[in-house]
N, CA, C and O of each residue as an XYZ file, in Angstrom:
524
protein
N     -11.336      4.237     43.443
C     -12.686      3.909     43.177
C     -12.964      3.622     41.733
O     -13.556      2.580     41.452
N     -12.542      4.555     40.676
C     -13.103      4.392     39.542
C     -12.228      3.371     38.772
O     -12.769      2.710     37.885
N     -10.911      3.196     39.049
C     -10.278      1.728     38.407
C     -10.941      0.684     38.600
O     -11.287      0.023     37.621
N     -11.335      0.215     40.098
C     -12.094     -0.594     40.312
C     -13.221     -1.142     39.218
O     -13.427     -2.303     38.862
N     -13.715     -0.225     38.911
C     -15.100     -0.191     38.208
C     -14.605     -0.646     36.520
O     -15.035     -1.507     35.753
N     -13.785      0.121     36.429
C     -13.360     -0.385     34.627
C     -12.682     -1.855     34.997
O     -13.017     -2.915     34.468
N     -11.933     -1.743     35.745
C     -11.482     -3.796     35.457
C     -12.934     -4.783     35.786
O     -13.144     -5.926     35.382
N     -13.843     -3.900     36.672
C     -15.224     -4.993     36.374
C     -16.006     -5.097     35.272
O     -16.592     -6.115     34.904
N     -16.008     -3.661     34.568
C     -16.417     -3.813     33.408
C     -15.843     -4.277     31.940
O     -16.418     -4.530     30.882
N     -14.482     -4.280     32.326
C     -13.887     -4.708     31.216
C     -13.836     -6.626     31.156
O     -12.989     -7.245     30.514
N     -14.456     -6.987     31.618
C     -14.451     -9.007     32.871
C     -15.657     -8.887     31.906
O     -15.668     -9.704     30.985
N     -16.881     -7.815     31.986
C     -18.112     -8.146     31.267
C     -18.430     -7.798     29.771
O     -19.503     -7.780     29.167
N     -16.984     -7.493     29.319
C     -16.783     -7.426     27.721
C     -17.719     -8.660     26.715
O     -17.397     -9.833     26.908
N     -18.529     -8.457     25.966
C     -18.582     -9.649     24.599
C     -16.711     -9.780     24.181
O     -15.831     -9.090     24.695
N     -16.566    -10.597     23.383
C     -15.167    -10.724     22.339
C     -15.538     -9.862     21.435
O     -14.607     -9.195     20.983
N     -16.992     -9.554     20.845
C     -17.024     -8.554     19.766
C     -17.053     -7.362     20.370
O     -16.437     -6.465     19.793
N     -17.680     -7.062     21.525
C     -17.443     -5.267     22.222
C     -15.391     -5.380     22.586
O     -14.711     -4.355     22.620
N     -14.970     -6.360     22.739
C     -13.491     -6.124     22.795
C     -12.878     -5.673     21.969
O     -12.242     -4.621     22.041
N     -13.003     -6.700     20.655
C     -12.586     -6.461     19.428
C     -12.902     -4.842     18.533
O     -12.176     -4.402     17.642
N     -14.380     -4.059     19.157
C     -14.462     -3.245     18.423
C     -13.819     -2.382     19.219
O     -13.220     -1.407     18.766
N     -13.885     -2.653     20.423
C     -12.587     -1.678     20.943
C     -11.306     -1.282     21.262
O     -10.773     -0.288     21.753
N     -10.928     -2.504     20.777
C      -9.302     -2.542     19.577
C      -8.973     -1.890     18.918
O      -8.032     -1.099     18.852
N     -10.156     -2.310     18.035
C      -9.901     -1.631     16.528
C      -9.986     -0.066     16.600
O      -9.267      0.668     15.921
N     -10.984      0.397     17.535
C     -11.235      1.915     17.761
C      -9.933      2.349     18.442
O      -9.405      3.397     18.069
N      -9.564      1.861     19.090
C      -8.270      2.711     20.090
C      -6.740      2.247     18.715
O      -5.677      2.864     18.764
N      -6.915      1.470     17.986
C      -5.881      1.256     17.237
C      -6.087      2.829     16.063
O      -5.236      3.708     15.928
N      -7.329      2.778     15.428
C      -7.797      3.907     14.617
C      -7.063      5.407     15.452
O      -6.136      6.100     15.033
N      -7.635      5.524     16.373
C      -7.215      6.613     17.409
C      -5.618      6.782     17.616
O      -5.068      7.848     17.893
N      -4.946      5.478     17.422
C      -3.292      5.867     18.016
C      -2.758      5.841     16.304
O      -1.561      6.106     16.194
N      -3.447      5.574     15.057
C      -2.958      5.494     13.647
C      -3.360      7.081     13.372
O      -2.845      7.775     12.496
N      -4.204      7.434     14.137
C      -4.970      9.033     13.375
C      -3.491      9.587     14.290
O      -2.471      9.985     13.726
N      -3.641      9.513     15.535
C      -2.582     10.000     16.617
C      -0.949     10.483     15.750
O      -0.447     11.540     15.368
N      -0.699      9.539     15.747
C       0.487      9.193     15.215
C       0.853      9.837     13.550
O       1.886     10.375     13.152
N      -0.501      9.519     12.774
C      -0.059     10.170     11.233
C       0.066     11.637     11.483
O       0.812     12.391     10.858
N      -0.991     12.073     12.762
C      -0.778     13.658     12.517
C       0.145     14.690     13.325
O       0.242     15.916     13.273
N       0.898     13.529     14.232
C       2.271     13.971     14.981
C       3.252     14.054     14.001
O       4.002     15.025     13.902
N       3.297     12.670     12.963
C       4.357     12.946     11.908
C       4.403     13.991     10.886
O       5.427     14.576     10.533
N       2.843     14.250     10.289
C       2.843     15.570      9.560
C       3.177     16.526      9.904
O       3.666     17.325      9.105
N       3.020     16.868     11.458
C       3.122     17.937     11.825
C       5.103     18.180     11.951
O       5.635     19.289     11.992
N       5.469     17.531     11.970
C       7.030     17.287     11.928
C       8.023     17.282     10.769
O       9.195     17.607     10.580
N       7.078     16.797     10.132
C       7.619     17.076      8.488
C       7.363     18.446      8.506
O       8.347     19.182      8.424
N       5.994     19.071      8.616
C       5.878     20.624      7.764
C       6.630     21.510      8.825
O       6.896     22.670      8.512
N       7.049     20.950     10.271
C       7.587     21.776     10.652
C       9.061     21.732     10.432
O       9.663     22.768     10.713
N       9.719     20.773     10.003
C      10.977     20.438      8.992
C      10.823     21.427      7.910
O      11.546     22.422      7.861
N       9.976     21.202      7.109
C       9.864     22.311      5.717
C      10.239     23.478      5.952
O      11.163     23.949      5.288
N       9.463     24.404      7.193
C       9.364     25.783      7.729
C      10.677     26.196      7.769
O      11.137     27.072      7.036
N      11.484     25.400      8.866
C      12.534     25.219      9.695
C      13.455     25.579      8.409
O      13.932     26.714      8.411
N      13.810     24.580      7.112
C      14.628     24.887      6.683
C      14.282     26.181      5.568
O      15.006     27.124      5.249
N      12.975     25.860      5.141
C      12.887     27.006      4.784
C      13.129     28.584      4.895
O      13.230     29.415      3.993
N      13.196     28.751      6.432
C      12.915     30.319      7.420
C      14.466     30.309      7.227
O      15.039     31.345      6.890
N      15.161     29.124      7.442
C      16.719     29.657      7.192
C      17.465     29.814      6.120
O      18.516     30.447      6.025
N      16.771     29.095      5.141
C      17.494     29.304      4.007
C      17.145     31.181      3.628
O      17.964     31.845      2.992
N      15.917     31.734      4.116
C      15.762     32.850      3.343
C      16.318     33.658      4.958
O      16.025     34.842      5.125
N      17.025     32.981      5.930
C      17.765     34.171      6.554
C      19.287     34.360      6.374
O      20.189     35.024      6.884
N      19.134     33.506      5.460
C      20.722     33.571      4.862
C      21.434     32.333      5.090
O      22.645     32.545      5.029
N      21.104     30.899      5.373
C      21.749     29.891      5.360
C      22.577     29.694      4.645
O      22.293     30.232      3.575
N      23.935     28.973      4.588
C      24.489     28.194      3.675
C      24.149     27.044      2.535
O      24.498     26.501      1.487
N      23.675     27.082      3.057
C      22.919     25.568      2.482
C      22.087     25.799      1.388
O      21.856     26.969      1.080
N      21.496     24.694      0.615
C      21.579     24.729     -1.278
C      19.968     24.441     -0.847
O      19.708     23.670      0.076
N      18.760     25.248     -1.727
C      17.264     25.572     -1.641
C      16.912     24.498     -1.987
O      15.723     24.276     -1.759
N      18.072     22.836     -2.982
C      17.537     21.619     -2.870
C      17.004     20.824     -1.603
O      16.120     19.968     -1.573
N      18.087     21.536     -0.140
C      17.608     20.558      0.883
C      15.884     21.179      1.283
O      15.590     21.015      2.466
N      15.470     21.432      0.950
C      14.294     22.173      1.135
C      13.262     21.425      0.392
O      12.119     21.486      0.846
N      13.423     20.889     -0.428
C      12.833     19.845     -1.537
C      12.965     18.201     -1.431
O      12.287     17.275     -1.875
N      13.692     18.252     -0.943
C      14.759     17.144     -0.603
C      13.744     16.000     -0.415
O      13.558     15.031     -1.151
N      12.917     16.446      1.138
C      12.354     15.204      1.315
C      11.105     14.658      0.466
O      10.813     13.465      0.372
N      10.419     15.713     -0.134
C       9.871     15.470     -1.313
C      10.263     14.591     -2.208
O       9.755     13.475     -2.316
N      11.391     15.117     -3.067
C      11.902     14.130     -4.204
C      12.282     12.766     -3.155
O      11.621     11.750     -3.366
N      13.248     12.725     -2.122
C      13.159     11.452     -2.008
C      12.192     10.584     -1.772
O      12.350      9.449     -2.220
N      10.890     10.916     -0.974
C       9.330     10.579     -0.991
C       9.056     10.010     -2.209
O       8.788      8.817     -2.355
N       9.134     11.078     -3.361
C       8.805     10.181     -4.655
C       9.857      9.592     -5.700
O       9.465      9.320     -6.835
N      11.178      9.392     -5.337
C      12.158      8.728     -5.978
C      11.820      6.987     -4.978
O      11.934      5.963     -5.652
N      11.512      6.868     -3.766
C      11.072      5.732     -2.981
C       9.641      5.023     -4.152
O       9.663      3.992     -4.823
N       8.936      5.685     -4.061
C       7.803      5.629     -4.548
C       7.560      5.087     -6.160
O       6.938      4.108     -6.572
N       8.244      6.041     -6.812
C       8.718      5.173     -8.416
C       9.505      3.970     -8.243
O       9.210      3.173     -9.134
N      10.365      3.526     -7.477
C      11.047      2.860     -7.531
C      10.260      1.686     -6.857
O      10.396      0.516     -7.215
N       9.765      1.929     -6.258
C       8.687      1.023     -5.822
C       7.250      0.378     -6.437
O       6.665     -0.660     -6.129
N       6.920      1.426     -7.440
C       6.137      0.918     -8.612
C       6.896      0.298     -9.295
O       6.652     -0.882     -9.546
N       7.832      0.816     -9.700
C       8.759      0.238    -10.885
C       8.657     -1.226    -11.064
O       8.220     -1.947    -11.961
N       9.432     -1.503     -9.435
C       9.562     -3.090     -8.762
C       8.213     -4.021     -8.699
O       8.088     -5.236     -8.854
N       7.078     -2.813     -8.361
C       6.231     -4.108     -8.838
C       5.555     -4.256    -10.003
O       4.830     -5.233    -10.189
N       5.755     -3.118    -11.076
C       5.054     -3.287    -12.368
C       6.572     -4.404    -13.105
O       6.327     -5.366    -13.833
N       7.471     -4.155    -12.868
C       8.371     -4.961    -13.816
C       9.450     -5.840    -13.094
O      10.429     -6.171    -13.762
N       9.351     -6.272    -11.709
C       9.929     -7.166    -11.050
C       9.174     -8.255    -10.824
O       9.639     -9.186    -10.166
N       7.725     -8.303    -11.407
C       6.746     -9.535    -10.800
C       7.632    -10.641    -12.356
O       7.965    -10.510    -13.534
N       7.628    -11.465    -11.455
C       7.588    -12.916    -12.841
C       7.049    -13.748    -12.867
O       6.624    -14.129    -11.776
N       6.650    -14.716    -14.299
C       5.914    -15.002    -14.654
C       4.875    -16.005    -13.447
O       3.691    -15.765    -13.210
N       5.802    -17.281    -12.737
C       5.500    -17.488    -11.878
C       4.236    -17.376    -10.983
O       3.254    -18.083    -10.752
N       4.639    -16.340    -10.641
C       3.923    -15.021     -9.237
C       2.371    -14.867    -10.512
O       1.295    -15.465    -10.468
N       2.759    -14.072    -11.292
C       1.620    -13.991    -11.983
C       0.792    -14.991    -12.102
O      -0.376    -14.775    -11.782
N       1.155    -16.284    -12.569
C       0.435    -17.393    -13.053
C      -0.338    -17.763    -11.616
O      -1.561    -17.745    -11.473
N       0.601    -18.087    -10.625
C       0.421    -18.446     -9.125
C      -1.270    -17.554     -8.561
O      -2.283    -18.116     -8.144
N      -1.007    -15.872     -8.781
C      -1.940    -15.163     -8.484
C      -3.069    -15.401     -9.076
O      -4.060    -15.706     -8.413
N      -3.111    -15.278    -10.697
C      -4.037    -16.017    -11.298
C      -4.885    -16.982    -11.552
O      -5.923    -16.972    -12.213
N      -3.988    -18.406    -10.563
C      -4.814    -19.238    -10.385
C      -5.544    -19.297     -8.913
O      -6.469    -20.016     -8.537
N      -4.895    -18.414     -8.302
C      -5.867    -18.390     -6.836
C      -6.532    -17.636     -6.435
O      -6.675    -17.505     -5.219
N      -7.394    -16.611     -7.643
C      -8.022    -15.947     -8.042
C      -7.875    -14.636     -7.490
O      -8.707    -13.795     -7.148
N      -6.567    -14.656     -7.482
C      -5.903    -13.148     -7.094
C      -6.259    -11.648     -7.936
O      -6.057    -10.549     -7.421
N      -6.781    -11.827     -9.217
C      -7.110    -10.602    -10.298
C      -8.306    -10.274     -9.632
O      -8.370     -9.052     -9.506
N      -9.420    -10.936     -9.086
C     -10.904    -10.485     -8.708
C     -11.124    -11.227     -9.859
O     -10.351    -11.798    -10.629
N     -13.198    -11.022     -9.799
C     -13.828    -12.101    -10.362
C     -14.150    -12.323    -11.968
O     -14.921    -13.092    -12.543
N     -12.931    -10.993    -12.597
C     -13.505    -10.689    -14.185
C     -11.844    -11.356    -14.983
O     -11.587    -11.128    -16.165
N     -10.973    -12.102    -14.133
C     -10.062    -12.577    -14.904
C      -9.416    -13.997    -14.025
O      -9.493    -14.137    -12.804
N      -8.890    -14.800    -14.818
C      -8.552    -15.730    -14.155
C      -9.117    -17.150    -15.008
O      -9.882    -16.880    -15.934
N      -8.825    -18.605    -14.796
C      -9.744    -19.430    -15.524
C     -10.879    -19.592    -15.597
O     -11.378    -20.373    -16.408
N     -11.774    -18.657    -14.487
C     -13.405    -19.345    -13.888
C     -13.638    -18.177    -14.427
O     -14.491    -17.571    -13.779
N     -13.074    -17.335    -15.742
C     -13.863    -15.947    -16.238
C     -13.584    -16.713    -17.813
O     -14.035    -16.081    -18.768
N     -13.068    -17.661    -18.035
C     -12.320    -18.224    -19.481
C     -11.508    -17.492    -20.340
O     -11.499    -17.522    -21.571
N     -10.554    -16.565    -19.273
C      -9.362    -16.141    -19.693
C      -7.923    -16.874    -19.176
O      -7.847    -17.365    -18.050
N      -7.094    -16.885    -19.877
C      -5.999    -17.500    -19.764
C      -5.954    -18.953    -18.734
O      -6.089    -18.835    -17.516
N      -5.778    -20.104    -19.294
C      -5.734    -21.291    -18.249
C      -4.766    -21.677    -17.690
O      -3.814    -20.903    -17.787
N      -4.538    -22.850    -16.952
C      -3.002    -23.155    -16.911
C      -2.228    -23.517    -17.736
O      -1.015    -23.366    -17.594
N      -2.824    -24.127    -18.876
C      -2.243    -24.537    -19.903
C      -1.291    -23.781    -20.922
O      -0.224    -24.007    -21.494
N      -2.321    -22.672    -20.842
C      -1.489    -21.118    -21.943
C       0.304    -20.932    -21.665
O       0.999    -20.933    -20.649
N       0.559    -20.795    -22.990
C       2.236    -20.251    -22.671
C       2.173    -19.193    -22.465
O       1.504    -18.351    -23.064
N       3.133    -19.013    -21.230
C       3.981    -17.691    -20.635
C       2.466    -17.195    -20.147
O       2.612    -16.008    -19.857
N       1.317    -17.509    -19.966
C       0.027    -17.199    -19.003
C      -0.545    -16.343    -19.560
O      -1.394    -15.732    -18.910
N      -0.316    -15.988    -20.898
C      -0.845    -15.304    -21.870
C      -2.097    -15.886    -22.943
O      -1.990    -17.108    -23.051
N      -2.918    -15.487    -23.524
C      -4.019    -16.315    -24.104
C      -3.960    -15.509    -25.402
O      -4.479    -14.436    -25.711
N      -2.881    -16.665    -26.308
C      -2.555    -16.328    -27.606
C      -3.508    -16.877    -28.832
O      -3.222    -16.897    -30.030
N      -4.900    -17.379    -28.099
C      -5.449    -17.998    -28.856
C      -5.725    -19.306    -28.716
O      -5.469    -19.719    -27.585
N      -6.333    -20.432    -29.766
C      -5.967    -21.968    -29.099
C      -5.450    -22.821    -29.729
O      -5.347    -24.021    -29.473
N      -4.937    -21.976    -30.979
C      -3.513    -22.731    -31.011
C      -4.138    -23.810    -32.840
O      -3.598    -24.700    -33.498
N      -5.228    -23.186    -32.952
C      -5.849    -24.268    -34.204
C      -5.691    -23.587    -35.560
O      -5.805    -23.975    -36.723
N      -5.209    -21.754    -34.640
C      -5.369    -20.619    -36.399
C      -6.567    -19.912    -36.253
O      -6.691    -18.786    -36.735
N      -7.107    -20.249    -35.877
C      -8.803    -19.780    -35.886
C      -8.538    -17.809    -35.419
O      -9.289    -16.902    -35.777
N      -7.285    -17.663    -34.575
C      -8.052    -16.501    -34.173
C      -6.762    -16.106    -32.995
O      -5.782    -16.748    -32.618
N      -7.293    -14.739    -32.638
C      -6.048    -14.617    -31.529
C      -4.521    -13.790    -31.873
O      -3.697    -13.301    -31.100
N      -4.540    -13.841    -32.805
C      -3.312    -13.353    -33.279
C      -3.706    -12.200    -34.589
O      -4.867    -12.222    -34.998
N      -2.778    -11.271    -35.181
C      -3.051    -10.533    -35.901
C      -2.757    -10.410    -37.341
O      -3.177     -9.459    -38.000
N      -2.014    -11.393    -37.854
C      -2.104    -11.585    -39.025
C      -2.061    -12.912    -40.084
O      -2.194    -12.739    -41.295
């Protein structure tokens, strides 16, 4: 009886009552899911923890472990994008107004013209530089 009734009502969906109920059941299986994994990690932590202090073999680093590697991923991953972007990419972003609306040519910082996408000034002496 009651299947019946949801495949008729689901026939009398808007695309926007669909769509928001996508997005809600997607929210629901992302909340789902982040807090199955937490709960797996801290019960990892416990786990090795309870044995290391019942006398394990094992070194009080693996206990830390997934931590540091968490944030050895993580630096290394800033790293890559504070000092792997080149010039390119930058210039590219810049002109397709990738910074937001306070940088870029339509703010009269750096144009296409500028070397290396830097705005050293315009090049007449006037200014821009420091000595």
């Amino acid at each position: 009886g009651g299947e019946g009734q949801r495949d008729d009502d689901e026939g009398n969906l808007t695309p926007l009552q669909k769509e928001r109920l996508q997005a809600a059941l997607e929210e629901r299986t992302n909340e789902g899911v982040s807090s199955c994994c937490g709960a797996l990690v801290t019960a990892g932590f416990v786990a090795l923890a309870v044995g290391k202090f019942d006398g394990a073999g094992y070194s009080a680093l693996w206990i830390i472990f997934p931590v540091l590697l968490f944030a050895g991923i993580t630096l290394c991953c800033l790293g890559y994008c504070i000092f792997g972007a080149d010039e390119k990419a930058y210039r590219e972003a810049e002109m397709n107004g990738g910074f937001g609306p306070d940088f870029g040519p339509a703010a009269g910082q750096r144009g296409p013209g500028t070397a290396g996408g830097a705005d050293y000034g315009s090049g007449d002496g006037s200014g821009g530089g420091g000595g």
